[in-house]
Residue, then its C-alpha position, 0 to 999 in steps of 0.5 A: x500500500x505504501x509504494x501505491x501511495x508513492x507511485x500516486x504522488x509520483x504521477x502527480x509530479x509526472x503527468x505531462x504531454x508524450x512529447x519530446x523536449x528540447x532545453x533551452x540552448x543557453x543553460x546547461x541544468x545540473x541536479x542536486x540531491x542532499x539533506x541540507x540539514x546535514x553538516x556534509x549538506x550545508x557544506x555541499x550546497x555552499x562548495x557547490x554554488x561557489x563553483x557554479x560562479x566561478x564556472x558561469x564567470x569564466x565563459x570558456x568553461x562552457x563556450x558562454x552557457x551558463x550552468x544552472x544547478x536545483x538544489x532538492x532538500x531529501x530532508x532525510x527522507x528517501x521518498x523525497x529524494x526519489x520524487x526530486x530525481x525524477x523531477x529532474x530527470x523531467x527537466x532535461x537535466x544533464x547530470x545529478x550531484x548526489x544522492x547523498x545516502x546509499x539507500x537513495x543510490x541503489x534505486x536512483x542508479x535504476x532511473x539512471x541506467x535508464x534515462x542515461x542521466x550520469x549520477x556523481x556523488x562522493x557521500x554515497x560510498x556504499x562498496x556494494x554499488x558496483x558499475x556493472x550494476x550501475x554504470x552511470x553511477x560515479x563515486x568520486x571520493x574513495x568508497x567504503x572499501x577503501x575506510x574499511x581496509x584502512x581501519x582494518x589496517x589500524x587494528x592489524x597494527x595495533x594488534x587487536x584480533x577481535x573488534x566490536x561493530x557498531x552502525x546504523x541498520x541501512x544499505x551504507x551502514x550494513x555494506x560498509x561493516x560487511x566490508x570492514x569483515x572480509x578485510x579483518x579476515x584478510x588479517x586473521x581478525x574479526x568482528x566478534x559482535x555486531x551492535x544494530x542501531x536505527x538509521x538516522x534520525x530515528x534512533x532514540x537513546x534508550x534503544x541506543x542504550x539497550x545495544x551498548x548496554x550489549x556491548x559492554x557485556x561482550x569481551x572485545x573493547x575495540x569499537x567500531x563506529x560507523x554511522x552519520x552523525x547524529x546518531x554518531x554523537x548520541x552514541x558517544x554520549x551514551x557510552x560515555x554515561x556507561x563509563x565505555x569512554x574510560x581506559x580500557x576502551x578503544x574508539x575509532x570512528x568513521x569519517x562522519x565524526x572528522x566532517x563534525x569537527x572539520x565543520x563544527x565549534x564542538x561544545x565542551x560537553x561533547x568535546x567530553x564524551x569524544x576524548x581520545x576517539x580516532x577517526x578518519x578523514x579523506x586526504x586531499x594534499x596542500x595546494x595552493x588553489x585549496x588555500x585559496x578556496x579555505x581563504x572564501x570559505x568565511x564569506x561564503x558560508x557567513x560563519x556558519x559552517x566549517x569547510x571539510x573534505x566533503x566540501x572540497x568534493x563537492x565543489x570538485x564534482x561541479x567542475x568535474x560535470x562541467x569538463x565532461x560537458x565542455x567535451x561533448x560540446x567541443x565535439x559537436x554534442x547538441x544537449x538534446x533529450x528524447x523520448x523513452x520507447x520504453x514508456x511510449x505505452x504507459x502515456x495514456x494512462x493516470x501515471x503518465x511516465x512518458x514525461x520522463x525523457x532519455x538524455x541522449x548524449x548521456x553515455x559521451x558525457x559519462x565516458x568524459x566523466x571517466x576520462x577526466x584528467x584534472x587537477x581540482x582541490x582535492x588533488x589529482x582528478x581521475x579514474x582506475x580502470x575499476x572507477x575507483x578514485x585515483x590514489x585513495x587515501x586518508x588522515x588519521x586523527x586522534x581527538x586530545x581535548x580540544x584539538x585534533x591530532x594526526x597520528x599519520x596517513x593512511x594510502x593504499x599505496x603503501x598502508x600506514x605511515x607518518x609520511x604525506x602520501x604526496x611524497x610516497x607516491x614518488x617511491x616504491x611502495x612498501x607495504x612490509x610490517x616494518x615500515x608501517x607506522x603511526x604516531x603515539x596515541x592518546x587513548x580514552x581515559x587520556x592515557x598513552x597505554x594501548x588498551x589490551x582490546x579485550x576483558x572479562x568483564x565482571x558482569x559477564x559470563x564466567x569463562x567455561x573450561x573443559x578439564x579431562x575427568x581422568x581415572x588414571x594418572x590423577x596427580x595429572x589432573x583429578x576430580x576431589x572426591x566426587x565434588x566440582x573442584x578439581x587438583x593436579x599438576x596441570x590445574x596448578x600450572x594453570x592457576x599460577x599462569x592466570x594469577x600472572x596476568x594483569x586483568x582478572x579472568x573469571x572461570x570456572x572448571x567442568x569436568x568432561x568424561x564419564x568418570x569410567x575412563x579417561x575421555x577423548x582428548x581431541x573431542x575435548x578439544x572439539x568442544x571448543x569449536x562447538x562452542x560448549x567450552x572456551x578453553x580445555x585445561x589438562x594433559x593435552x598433547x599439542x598434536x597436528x589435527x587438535x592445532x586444526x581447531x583451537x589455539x594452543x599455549x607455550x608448552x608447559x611440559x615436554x612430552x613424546x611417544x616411547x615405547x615400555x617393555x618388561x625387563x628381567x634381572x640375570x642370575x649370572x655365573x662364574x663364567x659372566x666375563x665371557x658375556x661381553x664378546x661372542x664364542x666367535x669373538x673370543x676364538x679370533x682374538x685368541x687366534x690373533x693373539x698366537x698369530x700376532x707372536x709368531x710373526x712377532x718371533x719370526x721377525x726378531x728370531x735371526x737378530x733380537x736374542x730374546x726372541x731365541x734359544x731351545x724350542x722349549x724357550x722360545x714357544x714359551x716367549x711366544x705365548x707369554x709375549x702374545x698375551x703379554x700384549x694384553x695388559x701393555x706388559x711385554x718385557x720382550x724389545x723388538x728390534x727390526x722395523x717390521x716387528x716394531x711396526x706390526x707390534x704397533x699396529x696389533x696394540x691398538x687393536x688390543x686397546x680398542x678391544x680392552x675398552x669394549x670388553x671392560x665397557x660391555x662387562x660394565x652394562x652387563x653386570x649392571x643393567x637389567x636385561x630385555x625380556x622382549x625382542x622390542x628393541x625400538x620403534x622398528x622392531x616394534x612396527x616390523x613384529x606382530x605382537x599386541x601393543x597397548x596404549x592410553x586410553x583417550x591418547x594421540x597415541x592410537x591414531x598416530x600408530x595407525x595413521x603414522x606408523x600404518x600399525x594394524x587396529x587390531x594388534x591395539x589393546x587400549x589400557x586404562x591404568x598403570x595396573x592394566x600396563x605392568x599386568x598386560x605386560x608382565x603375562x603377555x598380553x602386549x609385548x610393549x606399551x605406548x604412551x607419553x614420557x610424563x605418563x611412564x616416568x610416572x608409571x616407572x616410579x612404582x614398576x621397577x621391572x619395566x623400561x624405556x626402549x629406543x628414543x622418544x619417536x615424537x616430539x610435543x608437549x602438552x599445552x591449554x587450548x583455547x577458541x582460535x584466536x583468542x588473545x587469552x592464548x597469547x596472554x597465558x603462552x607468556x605467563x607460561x614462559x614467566x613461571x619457566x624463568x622464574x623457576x616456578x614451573x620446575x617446583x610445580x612439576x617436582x611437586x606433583x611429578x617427580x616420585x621416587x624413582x627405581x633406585x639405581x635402575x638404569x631405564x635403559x637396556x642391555x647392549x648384545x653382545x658384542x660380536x666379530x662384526x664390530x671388529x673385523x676391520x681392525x683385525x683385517x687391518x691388523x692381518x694384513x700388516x703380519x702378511x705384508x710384513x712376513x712377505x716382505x721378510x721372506x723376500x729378504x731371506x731369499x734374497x740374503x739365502x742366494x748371495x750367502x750360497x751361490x753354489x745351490x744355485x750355481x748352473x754348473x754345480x757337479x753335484x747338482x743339489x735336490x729341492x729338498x736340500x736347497x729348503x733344509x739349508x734355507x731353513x737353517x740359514x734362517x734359523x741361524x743368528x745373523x752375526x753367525x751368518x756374517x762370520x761364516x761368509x767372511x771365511x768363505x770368502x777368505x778361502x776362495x780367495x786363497x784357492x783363486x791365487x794359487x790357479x791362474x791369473x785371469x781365474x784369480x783376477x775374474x774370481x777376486x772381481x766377482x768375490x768383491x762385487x758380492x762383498x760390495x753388494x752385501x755391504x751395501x744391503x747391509x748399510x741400507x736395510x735397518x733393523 
C-alpha cells in the first residue's frame, strides 16, 4: 500500500504531454540531491554554488552557457529524494550531484541506467554499488572499501584480533561493516559482535542504550563506529554515561565524526564524551588553489559552517560535470533529450511516465566523466580502470581535548605511515610490517597505554573450561572426591599462569568424561569449536589435527611417544666375563693373539736374542709375549722395523678391544636385561605382537595413521595396573604412551623400561577458541613461571616420585660380536702378511748371495729341492752375526784357492768375490733393523 501511495504522488509530479523536449540552448541544468540539514549538506550546497560562479564567470568553461544547478532538500527522507530525481530527470537535466545516502543510490542508479542521466556523488560510498550494476553511477571520493581496509589496517597494527561493530541498520551502514569483515579476515581478525542501531534520525537513546548496554557485556573493547552523525554523537554520549569512554576502551570512528569537527565549534560537553576517539578523514594534499578556496570559505558560508573534505568534493564534482560537458560540446554534442520507447505505452494512462525523457548524449558525457584528467582541490582528478578514485587515501586523527591530532596517513599505496602520501607516491611502495607506522596515541581515559582490546568483564559470563575427568594418572589432573573442584599438576600450572596476568579472568572448571575412563582428548578439544567450552585445561598433547581447531599455549611440559617393555634381572655365573664378546669373538682374538707372536718371533728370531734359544724357550716367549700384549706388559724389545711396526699396529687393536670388553662387562653386570625382542620403534612396527596404549591418547591414531600399525594388534589400557599386568603375562609385548605418563608409571614398576628414543616430539599445552588473545596472554605467563623457576617446583611437586633406585631405564647392549671388529683385525692381518712377505723376500734374497753354489748352473753335484729348503731353513734359523762370520771365511778361502790357479781365474774370481762383498755391504748399510 505504501509504494501505491508513492507511485500516486509520483504521477502527480509526472503527468505531462508524450512529447519530446528540447532545453533551452543557453543553460546547461545540473541536479542536486542532499539533506541540507546535514553538516556534509550545508557544506555541499555552499562548495557547490561557489563553483557554479566561478564556472558561469569564466565563459570558456562552457563556450558562454551558463550552468544552472536545483538544489532538492531529501530532508532525510528517501521518498523525497526519489520524487526530486525524477523531477529532474523531467527537466532535461544533464547530470545529478548526489544522492547523498546509499539507500537513495541503489534505486536512483535504476532511473539512471535508464534515462542515461550520469549520477556523481562522493557521500554515497556504499562498496556494494558496483558499475556493472550501475554504470552511470560515479563515486568520486574513495568508497567504503577503501575506510574499511584502512581501519582494518589500524587494528592489524595495533594488534587487536577481535573488534566490536557498531552502525546504523541501512544499505551504507550494513555494506560498509560487511566490508570492514572480509578485510579483518584478510588479517586473521574479526568482528566478534555486531551492535544494530536505527538509521538516522530515528534512533532514540534508550534503544541506543539497550545495544551498548550489549556491548559492554561482550569481551572485545575495540569499537567500531560507523554511522552519520547524529546518531554518531548520541552514541558517544551514551557510552560515555556507561563509563565505555574510560581506559580500557578503544574508539575509532568513521569519517562522519572528522566532517563534525572539520565543520563544527564542538561544545565542551561533547568535546567530553569524544576524548581520545580516532577517526578518519579523506586526504586531499596542500595546494595552493585549496588555500585559496579555505581563504572564501568565511564569506561564503557567513560563519556558519566549517569547510571539510566533503566540501572540497563537492565543489570538485561541479567542475568535474562541467569538463565532461565542455567535451561533448567541443565535439559537436547538441544537449538534446528524447523520448523513452520504453514508456511510449504507459502515456495514456493516470501515471503518465512518458514525461520522463532519455538524455541522449548521456553515455559521451559519462565516458568524459571517466576520462577526466584534472587537477581540482582535492588533488589529482581521475579514474582506475575499476572507477575507483585515483590514489585513495586518508588522515588519521586522534581527538586530545580540544584539538585534533594526526597520528599519520593512511594510502593504499603503501598502508600506514607518518609520511604525506604526496611524497610516497614518488617511491616504491612498501607495504612490509616494518615500515608501517603511526604516531603515539592518546587513548580514552587520556592515557598513552594501548588498551589490551579485550576483558572479562565482571558482569559477564564466567569463562567455561573443559578439564579431562581422568581415572588414571590423577596427580595429572583429578576430580576431589566426587565434588566440582578439581587438583593436579596441570590445574596448578594453570592457576599460577592466570594469577600472572594483569586483568582478572573469571572461570570456572567442568569436568568432561564419564568418570569410567579417561575421555577423548581431541573431542575435548572439539568442544571448543562447538562452542560448549572456551578453553580445555589438562594433559593435552599439542598434536597436528587438535592445532586444526583451537589455539594452543607455550608448552608447559615436554612430552613424546616411547615405547615400555618388561625387563628381567640375570642370575649370572662364574663364567659372566665371557658375556661381553661372542664364542666367535673370543676364538679370533685368541687366534690373533698366537698369530700376532709368531710373526712377532719370526721377525726378531735371526737378530733380537730374546726372541731365541731351545724350542722349549722360545714357544714359551711366544705365548707369554702374545698375551703379554694384553695388559701393555711385554718385557720382550723388538728390534727390526717390521716387528716394531706390526707390534704397533696389533696394540691398538688390543686397546680398542680392552675398552669394549671392560665397557660391555660394565652394562652387563649392571643393567637389567630385555625380556622382549622390542628393541625400538622398528622392531616394534616390523613384529606382530599386541601393543597397548592410553586410553583417550594421540597415541592410537598416530600408530595407525603414522606408523600404518594394524587396529587390531591395539589393546587400549586404562591404568598403570592394566600396563605392568598386560605386560608382565603377555598380553602386549610393549606399551605406548607419553614420557610424563611412564616416568610416572616407572616410579612404582621397577621391572619395566624405556626402549629406543622418544619417536615424537610435543608437549602438552591449554587450548583455547582460535584466536583468542587469552592464548597469547597465558603462552607468556607460561614462559614467566619457566624463568622464574616456578614451573620446575610445580612439576617436582606433583611429578617427580621416587624413582627405581639405581635402575638404569635403559637396556642391555648384545653382545658384542666379530662384526664390530673385523676391520681392525683385517687391518691388523694384513700388516703380519705384508710384513712376513716382505721378510721372506729378504731371506731369499740374503739365502742366494750367502750360497751361490745351490744355485750355481754348473754345480757337479747338482743339489735336490729338498736340500736347497733344509739349508734355507737353517740359514734362517741361524743368528745373523753367525751368518756374517761364516761368509767372511768363505770368502777368505776362495780367495786363497783363486791365487794359487791362474791369473785371469784369480783376477775374474777376486772381481766377482768383491762385487758380492760390495753388494752385501751395501744391503747391509741400507736395510735397518
Amino acid at each position: 500500500m505504501g509504494w501505491g501511495w508513492l507511485l500516486h504522488m509520483i504521477s502527480l509530479l509526472v503527468i505531462g504531454a508524450f512529447c519530446e523536449e528540447v532545453p533551452k540552448t543557453d543553460t546547461v541544468n545540473i541536479g542536486a540531491i542532499f539533506t541540507f540539514k546535514s553538516i556534509n549538506g550545508q557544506v555541499s550546497k555552499i562548495a557547490m554554488n561557489a563553483a557554479m560562479e566561478d564556472i558561469n564567470s569564466d565563459p570558456s568553461v562552457l563556450g558562454g552557457k551558463k550552468l544552472s544547478i536545483s538544489m532538492h532538500d531529501s530532508n532525510f527522507s528517501g521518498f523525497l529524494g526519489i520524487v526530486g530525481a525524477l523531477q529532474y530527470m523531467e527537466t532535461d537535466t544533464v547530470a545529478i550531484i548526489g544522492p547523498q545516502t546509499s539507500g537513495m543510490a541503489h534505486v536512483l542508479s535504476h532511473l539512471a541506467n535508464e534515462l542515461h542521466v550520469p549520477l556523481v556523488s562522493f557521500t554515497a560510498l556504499d562498496p556494494t554499488l558496483s558499475p556493472l550494476q550501475y554504470p552511470y553511477f560515479v563515486q568520486t571520493a574513495p568508497n567504503d572499501l577503501f575506510q574499511m581496509t584502512a581501519i582494518a589496517e589500524m587494528i592489524s597494527y595495533f594488534g587487536y584480533r577481535e573488534v566490536t561493530a557498531i552502525f546504523t541498520d541501512d544499505d551504507g551502514g550494513r555494506n560498509g561493516i560487511t566490508a570492514l569483515g572480509d578485510k579483518l579476515a584478510e588479517r586473521r581478525c574479526k568482528i566478534s559482535y555486531k551492535a544494530v542501531l536505527p538509521p538516522d534520525p530515528l534512533g532514540t537513546r534508550d534503544q541506543i542504550k539497550n545495544e551498548l548496554l550489549k556491548v559492554r557485556l561482550m569481551e572485545s573493547r575495540v569499537l567500531v563506529l560507523h554511522t552519520l552523525t547524529p546518531t554518531g554523537l548520541l552514541v558517544f554520549n551514551v557510552a560515555q554515561s556507561l563509563g565505555m569512554m574510560d581506559s580500557g576502551y578503544a574508539w575509532i570512528a568513521t569519517t562522519w565524526l572528522s566532517s563534525v569537527l572539520d565543520s563544527t565549534q564542538i561544545p565542551s560537553n561533547v568535546s567530553k564524551t569524544i576524548q581520545g576517539v580516532l577517526t578518519l578523514r579523506p586526504h586531499t594534499p596542500d595546494s595552493e588553489r585549496k588555500r585559496v578556496f579555505l581563504s572564501r570559505w568565511n564569506r561564503l558560508s557567513n560563519g556558519t559552517v566549517g569547510l571539510n573534505a566533503y566540501g572540497l568534493y563537492a565543489y570538485d564534482a561541479v567542475w568535474l560535470i562541467a569538463h565532461a560537458v565542455k567535451i561533448f560540446l567541443n565535439d559537436g554534442g547538441v544537449i538534446s533529450f528524447s523520448n523513452d520507447s520504453n514508456l511510449s505505452g504507459l502515456g495514456g494512462r493516470t501515471l503518465n511516465l512518458g514525461a520522463l525523457s532519455i538524455f541522449n548524449g548521456g553515455k559521451r558525457v559519462l565516458s568524459n566523466i571517466l576520462q577526466t584528467n584534472m587537477t581540482g582541490l582535492t588533488g589529482p582528478i581521475g579514474f582506475n580502470p575499476d572507477r575507483s578514485p585515483l590514489h585513495p587515501s586518508y588522515d588519521i586523527l586522534n581527538v586530545v581535548g580540544t584539538e585534533v591530532r594526526q597520528l599519520g596517513y593512511w594510502t593504499n599505496y603503501s598502508g600506514l605511515s607518518v609520511v604525506p602520501p604526496e611524497m610516497l607516491y614518488t617511491k616504491l611502495p612498501n607495504r612490509s610490517s616494518s615500515n608501517q607506522q603511526l604516531y603515539k596515541v592518546v587513548w580514552p581515559g587520556k592515557t598513552t597505554v594501548q588498551p589490551r582490546g579485550w576483558v572479562f568483564p565482571n558482569n559477564g559470563r564466567r569463562l567455561r573450561i573443559g578439564v579431562p575427568n581422568r581415572v588414571s594418572y590423577k596427580d595429572v589432573v583429578s576430580q576431589v572426591n566426587d565434588t566440582d573442584t578439581v587438583q593436579g599438576y596441570c590445574i596448578e600450572v594453570f592457576q599460577a599462569a592466570i594469577k600472572l596476568l594483569s586483568y582478572p579472568v573469571p572461570y570456572k572448571f567442568i569436568l568432561y568424561g564419564d568418570g569410567h575412563q579417561n575421555p577423548s582428548y581431541t573431542d575435548l578439544v572439539t568442544m571448543i569449536t562447538s562452542n560448549v567450552f572456551d578453553a580445555a585445561v589438562g594433559d593435552i598433547a599439542i598434536v597436528t589435527n587438535r592445532t586444526k581447531m583451537a589455539d594452543f599455549t607455550q608448552p608447559y611440559i615436554e612430552s613424546g611417544l616411547v615405547i615400555v617393555v618388561p625387563t628381567k634381572k640375570l642370575n649370572y655365573s662364574a663364567w659372566a666375563f665371557l658375556r661381553p664378546f661372542t664364542p666367535l669373538m673370543w676364538g679370533v682374538t685368541a687366534a690373533f693373539f698366537l698369530i700376532v707372536g709368531v710373526v712377532v718371533w719370526i721377525l726378531e728370531h735371526r737378530i733380537n736374542d730374546e726372541f731365541r734359544g731351545p724350542p722349549k724357550k722360545q714357544f714359551i716367549t711366544i705365548l707369554w709375549f702374545s698375551f703379554s700384549t694384553m695388559f701393555f706388559a711385554h718385557r720382550e724389545n723388538t728390534v727390526s722395523t717390521l716387528g716394531r711396526l706390526v707390534l704397533i699396529i696389533w696394540l691398538f687393536v688390543v686397546l680398542i678391544i680392552n675398552s669394549s670388553y671392560t665397557a660391555s662387562l660394565t652394562s652387563i653386570l649392571t643393567v637389567q636385561q630385555l625380556a622382549s625382542p622390542i628393541k625400538g620403534i622398528e622392531s616394534l612396527v616390523s613384529s606382530n605382537q599386541k601393543i597397548g596404549f592410553q586410553v583417550g591418547s594421540f597415541a592410537e591414531n598416530y600408530m595407525i595413521e603414522e606408523l600404518n600399525i594394524a587396529k587390531s594388534r591395539l589393546l587400549a589400557l586404562g591404568s598403570p595396573e592394566e600396563y605392568a599386568m598386560a605386560l608382565e603375562n603377555g598380553t602386549v609385548a610393549a606399551v605406548v604412551d607419553e614420557r610424563p605418563y611412564v616416568d610416572l608409571f616407572r616410579a612404582t614398576n621397577c621391572k619395566f623400561s624405556i626402549v629406543g628414543q622418544e619417536f615424537t616430539k610435543s608437549g602438552w599445552g591449554f587450548a583455547f577458541a582460535r584466536d583468542s588473545p587469552l592464548a597469547v596472554d597465558m603462552s607468556t605467563a607460561i614462559l614467566s613461571l619457566s624463568e622464574n623457576g616456578d614451573l620446575q617446583k610445580i612439576h617436582d611437586k606433583w611429578l617427580k616420585k621416587k624413582s627405581c633406585g639405581s635402575q638404569s631405564s635403559q637396556v642391555e647392549s648384545d653382545q658384542l660380536s666379530l662384526n664390530s671388529f673385523w676391520g681392525l683385525f683385517l687391518v691388523c692381518g694384513i700388516a703380519c702378511f705384508l710384513a712376513l712377505l716382505l721378510y721372506f723376500c729378504l731371506m731369499c734374497r740374503k739365502f742366494s748371495r750367502y750360497f751361490p753354489e745351490l744355485y750355481g748352473t754348473n754345480s757337479s753335484h747338482g743339489s735336490s729341492r729338498s736340500t736347497r729348503v733344509q739349508t734355507f731353513l737353517s740359514f734362517v734359523d741361524e743368528k745373523e752375526e753367525v751368518s756374517k762370520r761364516r761368509m767372511k771365511r768363505k770368502r777368505t778361502e776362495i780367495t786363497s784357492i783363486n791365487n794359487s790357479g791362474r791369473e785371469v781365474e784369480s783376477v775374474n774370481g777376486s772381481t766377482r768375490t768383491g762385487i758380492n762383498i760390495s753388494e752385501e755391504r751395501d744391503y747391509r748399510d741400507t736395510w735397518p733393523h
